[in-house]
C-alpha positions in Angstrom: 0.0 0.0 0.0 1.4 3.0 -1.3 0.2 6.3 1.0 1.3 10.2 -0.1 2.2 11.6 3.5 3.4 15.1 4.1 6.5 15.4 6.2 6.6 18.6 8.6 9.6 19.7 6.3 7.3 18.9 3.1 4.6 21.5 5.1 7.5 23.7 6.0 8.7 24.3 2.2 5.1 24.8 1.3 4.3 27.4 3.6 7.5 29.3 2.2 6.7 28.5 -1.3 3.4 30.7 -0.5 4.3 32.9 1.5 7.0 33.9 -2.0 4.1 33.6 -3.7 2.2 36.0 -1.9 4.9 38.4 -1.1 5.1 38.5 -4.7 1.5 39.1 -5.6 1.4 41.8 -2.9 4.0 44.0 -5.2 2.3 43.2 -8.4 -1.1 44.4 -7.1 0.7 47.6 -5.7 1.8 48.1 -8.8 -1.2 47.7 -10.9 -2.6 49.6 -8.4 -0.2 52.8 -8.7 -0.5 52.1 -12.8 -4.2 52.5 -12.4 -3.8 55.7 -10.6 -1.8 57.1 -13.2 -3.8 56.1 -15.8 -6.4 58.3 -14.0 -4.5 61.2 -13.7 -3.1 61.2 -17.1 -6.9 61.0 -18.5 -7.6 64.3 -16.5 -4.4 65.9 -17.3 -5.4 65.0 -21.6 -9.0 66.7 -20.7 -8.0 69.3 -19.2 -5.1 70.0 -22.0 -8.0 69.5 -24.8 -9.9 72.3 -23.0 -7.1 74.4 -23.2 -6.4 73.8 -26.8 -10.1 74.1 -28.1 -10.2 77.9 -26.2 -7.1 78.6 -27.7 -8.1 77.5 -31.2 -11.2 79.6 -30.6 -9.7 82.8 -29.6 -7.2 82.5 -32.8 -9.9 82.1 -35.0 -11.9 84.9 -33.6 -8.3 87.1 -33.8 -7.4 86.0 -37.2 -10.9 86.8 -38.6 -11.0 90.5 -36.7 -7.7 90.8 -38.5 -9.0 90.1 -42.2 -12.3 92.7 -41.5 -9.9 95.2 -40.5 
């Protein structure tokens, strides 16, 4: 009769194999985490920025077509 018993060193290098494991999921979830963050912050900066522009294009047109009238 063939049984599959863990030894305590079997449950030992388990235990460290997770805790790697989770050591290592623990950075790669901080660092979707801070990636999601500046995802976020970059979208508002681009809005923002598009504001901007389209005022600015405004105001040149409204300039350049005083300028032609005058």
């Amino acid at each position: 009769m063939n049984t599959n018993v863990a030894t305590k060193d079997d449950i030992k290098r388990m235990e460290t194999k997770l805790d790697k494991l989770q050591n290592t999921l623990d950075g790669f979830v901080g660092v979707v985490d801070d990636l999601r963050t500046d995802n976020t912050v970059g979208t508002y900066q681009t809005r923002e920025l598009r504001e901007i522009m389209e005022n600015h294009e405004k105001r040149l047109k409204h300039l350049e077509s005083s300028k032609q009238i005058s």
